[in-house]
BALOBA-1460 file (C-alpha; in Angstrom, 3 decimals):
// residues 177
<rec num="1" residu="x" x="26.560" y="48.386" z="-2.690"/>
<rec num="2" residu="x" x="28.725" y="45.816" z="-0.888"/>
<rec num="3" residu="x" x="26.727" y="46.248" z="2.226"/>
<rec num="4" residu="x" x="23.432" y="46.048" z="0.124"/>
<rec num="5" residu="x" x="24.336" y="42.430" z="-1.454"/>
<rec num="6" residu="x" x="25.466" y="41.190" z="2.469"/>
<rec num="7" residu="x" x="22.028" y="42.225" z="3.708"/>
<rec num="8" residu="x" x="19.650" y="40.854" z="0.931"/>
<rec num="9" residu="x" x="21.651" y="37.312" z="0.181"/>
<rec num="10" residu="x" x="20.925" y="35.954" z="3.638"/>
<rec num="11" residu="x" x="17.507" y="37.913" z="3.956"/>
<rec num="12" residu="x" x="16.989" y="36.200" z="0.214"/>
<rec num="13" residu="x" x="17.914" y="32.725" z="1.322"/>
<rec num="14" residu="x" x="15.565" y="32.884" z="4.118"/>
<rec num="15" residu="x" x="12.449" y="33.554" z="2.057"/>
<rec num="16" residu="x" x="13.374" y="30.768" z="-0.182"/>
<rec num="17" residu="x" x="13.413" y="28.414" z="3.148"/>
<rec num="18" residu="x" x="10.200" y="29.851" z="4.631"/>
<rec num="19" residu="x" x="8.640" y="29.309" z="1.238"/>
<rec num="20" residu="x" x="9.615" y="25.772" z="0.777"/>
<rec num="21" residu="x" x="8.807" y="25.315" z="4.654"/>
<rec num="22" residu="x" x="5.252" y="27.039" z="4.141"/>
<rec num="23" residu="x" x="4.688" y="24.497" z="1.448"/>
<rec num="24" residu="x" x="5.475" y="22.057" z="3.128"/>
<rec num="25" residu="x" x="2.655" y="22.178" z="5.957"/>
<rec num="26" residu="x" x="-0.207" y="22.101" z="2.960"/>
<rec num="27" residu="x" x="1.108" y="18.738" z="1.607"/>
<rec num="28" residu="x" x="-0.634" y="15.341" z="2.716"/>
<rec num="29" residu="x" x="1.800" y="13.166" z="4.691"/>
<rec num="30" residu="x" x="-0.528" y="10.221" z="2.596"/>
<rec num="31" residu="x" x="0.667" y="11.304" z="-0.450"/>
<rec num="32" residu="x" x="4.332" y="9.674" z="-0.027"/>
<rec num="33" residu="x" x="4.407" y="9.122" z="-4.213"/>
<rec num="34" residu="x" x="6.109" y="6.131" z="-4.668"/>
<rec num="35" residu="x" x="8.776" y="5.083" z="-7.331"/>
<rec num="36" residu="x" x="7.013" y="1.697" z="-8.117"/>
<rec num="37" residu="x" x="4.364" y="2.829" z="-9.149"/>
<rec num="38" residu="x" x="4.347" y="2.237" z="-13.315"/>
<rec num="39" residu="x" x="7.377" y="-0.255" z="-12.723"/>
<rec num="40" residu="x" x="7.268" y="-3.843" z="-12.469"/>
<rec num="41" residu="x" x="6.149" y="-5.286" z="-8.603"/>
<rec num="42" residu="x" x="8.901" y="-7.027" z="-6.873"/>
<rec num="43" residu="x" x="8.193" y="-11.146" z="-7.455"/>
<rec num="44" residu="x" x="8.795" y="-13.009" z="-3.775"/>
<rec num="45" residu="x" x="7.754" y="-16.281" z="-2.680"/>
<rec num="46" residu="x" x="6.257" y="-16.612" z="0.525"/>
<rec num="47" residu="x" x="4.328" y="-19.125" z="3.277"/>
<rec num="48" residu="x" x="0.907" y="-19.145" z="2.908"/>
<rec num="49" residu="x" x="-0.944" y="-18.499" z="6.164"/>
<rec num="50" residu="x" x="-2.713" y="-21.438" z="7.943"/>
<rec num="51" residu="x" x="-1.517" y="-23.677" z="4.564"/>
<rec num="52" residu="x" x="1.162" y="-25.507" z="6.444"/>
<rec num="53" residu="x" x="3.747" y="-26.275" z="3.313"/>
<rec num="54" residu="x" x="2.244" y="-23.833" z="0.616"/>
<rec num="55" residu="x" x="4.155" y="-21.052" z="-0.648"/>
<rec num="56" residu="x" x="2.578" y="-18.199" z="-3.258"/>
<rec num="57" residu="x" x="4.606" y="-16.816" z="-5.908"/>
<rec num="58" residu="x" x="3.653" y="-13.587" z="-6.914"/>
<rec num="59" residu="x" x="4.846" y="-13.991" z="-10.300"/>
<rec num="60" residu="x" x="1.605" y="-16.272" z="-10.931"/>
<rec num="61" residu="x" x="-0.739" y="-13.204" z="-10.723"/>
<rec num="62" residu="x" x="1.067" y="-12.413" z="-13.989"/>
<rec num="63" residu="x" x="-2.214" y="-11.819" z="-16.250"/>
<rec num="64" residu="x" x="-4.541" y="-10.926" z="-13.553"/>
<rec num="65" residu="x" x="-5.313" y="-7.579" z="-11.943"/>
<rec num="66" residu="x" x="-5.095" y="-8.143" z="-8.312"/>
<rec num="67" residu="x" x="-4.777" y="-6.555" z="-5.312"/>
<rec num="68" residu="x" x="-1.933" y="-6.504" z="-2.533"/>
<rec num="69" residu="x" x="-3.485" y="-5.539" z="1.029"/>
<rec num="70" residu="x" x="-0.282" y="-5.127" z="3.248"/>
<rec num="71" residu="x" x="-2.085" y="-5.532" z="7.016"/>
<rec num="72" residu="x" x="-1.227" y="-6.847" z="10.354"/>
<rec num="73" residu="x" x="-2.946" y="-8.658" z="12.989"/>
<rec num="74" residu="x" x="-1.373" y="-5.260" z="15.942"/>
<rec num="75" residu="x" x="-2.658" y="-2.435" z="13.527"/>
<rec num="76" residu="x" x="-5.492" y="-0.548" z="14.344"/>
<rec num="77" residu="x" x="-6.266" y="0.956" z="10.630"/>
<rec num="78" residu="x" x="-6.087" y="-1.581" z="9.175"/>
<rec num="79" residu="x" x="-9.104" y="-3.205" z="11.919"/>
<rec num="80" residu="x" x="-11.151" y="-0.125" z="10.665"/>
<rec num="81" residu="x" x="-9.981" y="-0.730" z="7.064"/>
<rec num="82" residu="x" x="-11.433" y="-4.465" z="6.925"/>
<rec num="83" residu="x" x="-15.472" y="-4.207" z="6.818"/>
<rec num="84" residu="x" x="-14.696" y="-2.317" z="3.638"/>
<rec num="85" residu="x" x="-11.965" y="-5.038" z="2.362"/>
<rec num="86" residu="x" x="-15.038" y="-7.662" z="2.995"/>
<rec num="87" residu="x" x="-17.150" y="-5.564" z="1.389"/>
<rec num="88" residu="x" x="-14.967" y="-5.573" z="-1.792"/>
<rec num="89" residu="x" x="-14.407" y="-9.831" z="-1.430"/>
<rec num="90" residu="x" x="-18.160" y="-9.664" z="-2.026"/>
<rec num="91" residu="x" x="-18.769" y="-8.336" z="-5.278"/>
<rec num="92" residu="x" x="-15.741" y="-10.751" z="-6.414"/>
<rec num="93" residu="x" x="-14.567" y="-8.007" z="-9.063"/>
<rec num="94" residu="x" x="-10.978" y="-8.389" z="-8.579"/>
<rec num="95" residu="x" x="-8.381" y="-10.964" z="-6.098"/>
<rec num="96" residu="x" x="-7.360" y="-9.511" z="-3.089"/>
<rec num="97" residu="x" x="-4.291" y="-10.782" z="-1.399"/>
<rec num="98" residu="x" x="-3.329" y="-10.051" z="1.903"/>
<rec num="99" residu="x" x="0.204" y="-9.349" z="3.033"/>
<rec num="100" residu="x" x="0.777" y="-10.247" z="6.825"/>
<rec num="101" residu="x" x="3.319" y="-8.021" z="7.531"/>
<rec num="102" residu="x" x="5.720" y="-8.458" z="10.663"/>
<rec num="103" residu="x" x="3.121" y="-10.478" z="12.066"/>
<rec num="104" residu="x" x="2.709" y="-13.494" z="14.121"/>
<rec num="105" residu="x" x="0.856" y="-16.104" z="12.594"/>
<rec num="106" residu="x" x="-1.287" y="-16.890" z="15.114"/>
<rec num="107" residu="x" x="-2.405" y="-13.844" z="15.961"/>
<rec num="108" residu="x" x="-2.606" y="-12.874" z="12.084"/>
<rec num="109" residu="x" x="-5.166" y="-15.554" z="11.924"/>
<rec num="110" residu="x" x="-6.842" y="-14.788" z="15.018"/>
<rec num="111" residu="x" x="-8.452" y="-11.522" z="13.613"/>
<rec num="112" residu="x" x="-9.260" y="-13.435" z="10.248"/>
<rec num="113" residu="x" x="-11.491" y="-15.969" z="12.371"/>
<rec num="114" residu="x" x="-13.358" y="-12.853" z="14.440"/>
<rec num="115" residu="x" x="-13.415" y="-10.695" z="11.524"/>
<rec num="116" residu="x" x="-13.988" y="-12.365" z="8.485"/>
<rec num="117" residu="x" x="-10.804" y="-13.494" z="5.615"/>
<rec num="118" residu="x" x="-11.571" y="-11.189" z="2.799"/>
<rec num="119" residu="x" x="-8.347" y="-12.503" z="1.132"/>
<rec num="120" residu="x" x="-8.038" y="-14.989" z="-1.709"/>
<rec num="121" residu="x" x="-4.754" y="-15.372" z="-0.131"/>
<rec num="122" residu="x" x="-2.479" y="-14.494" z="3.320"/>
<rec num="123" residu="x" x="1.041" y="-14.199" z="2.232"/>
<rec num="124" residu="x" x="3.188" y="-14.528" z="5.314"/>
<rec num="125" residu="x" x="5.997" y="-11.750" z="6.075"/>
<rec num="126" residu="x" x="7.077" y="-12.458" z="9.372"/>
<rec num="127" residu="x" x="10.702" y="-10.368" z="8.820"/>
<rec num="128" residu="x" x="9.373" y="-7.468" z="6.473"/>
<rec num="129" residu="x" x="11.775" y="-8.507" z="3.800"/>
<rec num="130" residu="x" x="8.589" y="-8.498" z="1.007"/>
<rec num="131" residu="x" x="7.639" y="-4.940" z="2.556"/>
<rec num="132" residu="x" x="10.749" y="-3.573" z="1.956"/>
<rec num="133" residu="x" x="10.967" y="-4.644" z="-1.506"/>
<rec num="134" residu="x" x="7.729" y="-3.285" z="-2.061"/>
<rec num="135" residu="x" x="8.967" y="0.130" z="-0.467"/>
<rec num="136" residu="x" x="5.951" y="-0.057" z="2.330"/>
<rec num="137" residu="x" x="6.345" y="2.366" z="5.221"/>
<rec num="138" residu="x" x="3.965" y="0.899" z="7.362"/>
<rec num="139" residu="x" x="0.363" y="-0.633" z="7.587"/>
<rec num="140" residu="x" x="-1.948" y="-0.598" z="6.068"/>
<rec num="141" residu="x" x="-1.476" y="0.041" z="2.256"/>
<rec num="142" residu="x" x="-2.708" y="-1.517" z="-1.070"/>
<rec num="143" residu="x" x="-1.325" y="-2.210" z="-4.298"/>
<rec num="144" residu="x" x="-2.865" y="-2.367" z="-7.636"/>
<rec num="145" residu="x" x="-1.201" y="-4.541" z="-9.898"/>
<rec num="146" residu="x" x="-2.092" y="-5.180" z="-13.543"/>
<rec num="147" residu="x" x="-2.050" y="-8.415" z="-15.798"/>
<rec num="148" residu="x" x="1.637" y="-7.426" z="-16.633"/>
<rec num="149" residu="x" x="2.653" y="-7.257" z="-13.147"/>
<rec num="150" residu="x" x="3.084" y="-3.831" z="-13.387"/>
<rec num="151" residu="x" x="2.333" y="-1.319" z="-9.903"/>
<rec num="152" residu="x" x="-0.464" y="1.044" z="-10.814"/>
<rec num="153" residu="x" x="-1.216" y="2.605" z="-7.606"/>
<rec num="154" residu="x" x="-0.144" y="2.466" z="-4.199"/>
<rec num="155" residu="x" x="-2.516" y="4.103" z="-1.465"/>
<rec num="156" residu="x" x="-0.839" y="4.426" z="1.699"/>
<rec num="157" residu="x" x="-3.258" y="3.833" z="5.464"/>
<rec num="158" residu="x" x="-6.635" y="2.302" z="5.525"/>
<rec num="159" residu="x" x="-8.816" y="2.370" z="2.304"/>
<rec num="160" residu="x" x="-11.930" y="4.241" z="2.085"/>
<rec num="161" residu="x" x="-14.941" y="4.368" z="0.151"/>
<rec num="162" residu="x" x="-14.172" y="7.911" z="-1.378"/>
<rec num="163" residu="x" x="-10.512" y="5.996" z="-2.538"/>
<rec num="164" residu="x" x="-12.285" y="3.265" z="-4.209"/>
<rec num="165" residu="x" x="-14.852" y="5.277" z="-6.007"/>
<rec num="166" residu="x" x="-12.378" y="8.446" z="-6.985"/>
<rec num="167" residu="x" x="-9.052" y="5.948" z="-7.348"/>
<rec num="168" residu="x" x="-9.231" y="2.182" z="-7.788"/>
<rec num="169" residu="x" x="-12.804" y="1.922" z="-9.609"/>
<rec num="170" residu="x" x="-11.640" y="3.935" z="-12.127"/>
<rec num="171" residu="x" x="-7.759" y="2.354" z="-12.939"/>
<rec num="172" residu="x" x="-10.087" y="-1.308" z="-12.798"/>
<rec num="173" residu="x" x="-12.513" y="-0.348" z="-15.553"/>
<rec num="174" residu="x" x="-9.668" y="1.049" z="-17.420"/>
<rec num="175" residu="x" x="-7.281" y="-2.597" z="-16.617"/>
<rec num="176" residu="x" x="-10.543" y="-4.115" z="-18.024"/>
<rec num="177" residu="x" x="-11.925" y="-5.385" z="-15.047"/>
């Protein structure tokens, strides 16, 4: 019996580690959930860019829906992400701010000019300090945040139509918007 219990604890141990490994390959890395979401967004104060002197505090979105675009001049998603972000500035359902993150100005506003601003805003986060507070782990990714400057959803890479008609349509009609 002694022998038994030697042979199947390890050999028991090891199925429990394939299993967990097994599920691990079928989750989507773009699924990171994130603790924010349903908590309060971090309030900053930031440089607006190309407003030489102006500074945006977040905590005046309180009682507006709005989004935070996190983006940067050297990322290539969020280049493929933008026609769709323009799209969205059309239709003038909701404000869209953009997060410049670890960027350089210049070159932050160089894409703007060839590509179009679809932001009400460019927040400025040259040293990633707002990022971190908002828990980003890289570019791009979008925040929804309500009237009571609560998160309520977080999509991590570039946005897509599919995400806007399955995920953000839906949590705007039900913030009222």
């Amino acid at each position: 019996m002694n022998r038994t219990l030697k042979f199947l604890i390890p050999l028991a141990l090891f199925l429990v580690a394939v299993g967990f490994l097994t599920k691990g390959l079928f989750l989507n890395p773009r699924e990171v959930p994130s603790p924010l979401v349903g908590k309060p967004a971090p309030v900053f104060t930031a440089p607006i860019l190309g407003e030489a002197g102006k500074r945006f505090n977040s905590a005046d979105m309180k009682g507006q829906v709005w989004l935070l675009n996190v983006w940067a001049s050297w990322c290539a998603a969020c280049r493929d992400e933008h026609p769709l972000l323009m799209d969205m500035a059309q239709t003038k359902r909701i404000v869209m701010h953009g997060l410049a993150y670890k960027d350089v100005d210049a070159e932050a506003q160089q894409v703007l000019i060839a590509m179009g601003n679809p932001y009400n805003k460019v927040i400025t986060d040259t040293d990633g300090k707002i990022g971190i507070d908002y828990g980003v782990y890289g570019v791009p990714e979008t925040y929804l945040i309500d009237k009571a400057g609560i998160i309520r959803y977080k999509h991590i890479g570039p946005l897509t139509p599919e995400i806007l008609l399955t995920k953000v349509v839906p949590l705007l009609k039900e913030l009222g918007v």
